[in-house]
N, C-alpha and C positions, 0 to 999 in steps of 0.2 A: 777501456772497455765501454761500449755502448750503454748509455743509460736503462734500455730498453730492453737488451740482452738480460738482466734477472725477471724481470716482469714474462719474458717469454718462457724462462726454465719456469716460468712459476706453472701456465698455463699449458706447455708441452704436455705434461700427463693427462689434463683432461681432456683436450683437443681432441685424441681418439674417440672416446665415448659421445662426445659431441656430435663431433660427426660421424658415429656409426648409427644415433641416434635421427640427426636430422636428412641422411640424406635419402631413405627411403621414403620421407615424407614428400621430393623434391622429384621423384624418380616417374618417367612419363608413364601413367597409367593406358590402357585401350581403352578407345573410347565407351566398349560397351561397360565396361566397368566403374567408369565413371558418368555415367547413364544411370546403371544402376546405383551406384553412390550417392547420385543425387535425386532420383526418382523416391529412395528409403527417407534421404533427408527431408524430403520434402511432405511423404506419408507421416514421418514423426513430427515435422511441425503443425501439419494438421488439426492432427489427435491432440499435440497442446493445447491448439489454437482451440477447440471444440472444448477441452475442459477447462481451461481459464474461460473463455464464455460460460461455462456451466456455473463457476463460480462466482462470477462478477452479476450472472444473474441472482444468484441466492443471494448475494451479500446486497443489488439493490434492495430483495424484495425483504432483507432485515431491515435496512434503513428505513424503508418506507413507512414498515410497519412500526418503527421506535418515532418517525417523527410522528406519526398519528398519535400514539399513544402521550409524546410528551402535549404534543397540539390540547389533548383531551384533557391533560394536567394543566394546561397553561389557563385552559376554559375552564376549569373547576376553580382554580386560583382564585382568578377575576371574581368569578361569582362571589366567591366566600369575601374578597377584601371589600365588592360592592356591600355587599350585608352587614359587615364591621363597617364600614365608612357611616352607611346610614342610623345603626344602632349609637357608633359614636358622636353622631349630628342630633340623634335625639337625646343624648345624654346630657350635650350640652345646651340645647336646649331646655331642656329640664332642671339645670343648674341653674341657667343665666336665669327662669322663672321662679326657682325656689330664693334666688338673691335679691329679684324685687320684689318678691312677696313680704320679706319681712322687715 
């Protein structure tokens, strides 16, 4: 017995459905219908194509607006560590004066 021969009893049962399945996918359409098949295709990628645009615009104009806002934290930051930099420069200043003072 051929090696092969149980591998085919395995698949004989499904092989109908297979192919009852794929061959009207395969089966030569008119061409007006496939005109139209692709003119709808083409209408639907569109309309995708129009709202993912829609969306990649909104989502630039959050970004945009989140790097302003961290920009504006980044600029407040600086300020406040300039202000402790300098209060801490005169602290020690004040230290190093009050150690030769006495």
């Amino acid at each position: 017995m051929p090696a092969w021969l149980p591998v085919l009893k395995t698949v004989l049962p499904y092989l109908t459905t297979v192919v009852t399945t794929a061959v009207p996918a395969f089966t030569a359409k008119k061409d007006n219908e496939r005109i139209a098949e692709l003119q709808s295709a083409v209408k639907h990628n569109a309309e995708s194509i129009k709202v993912l645009a829609e969306q990649l615009q909104r989502t630039v104009q959050a970004l945009e607006t989140g790097a302003a806002s961290a920009e504006r934290a980044v600029r407040s930051a600086q300020r406040v560590s300039t202000v402790a930099l300098a209060v801490a420069a005169a602290a020690l200043l004040l230290a190093i004066m009050a150690l030769w003072a006495k």
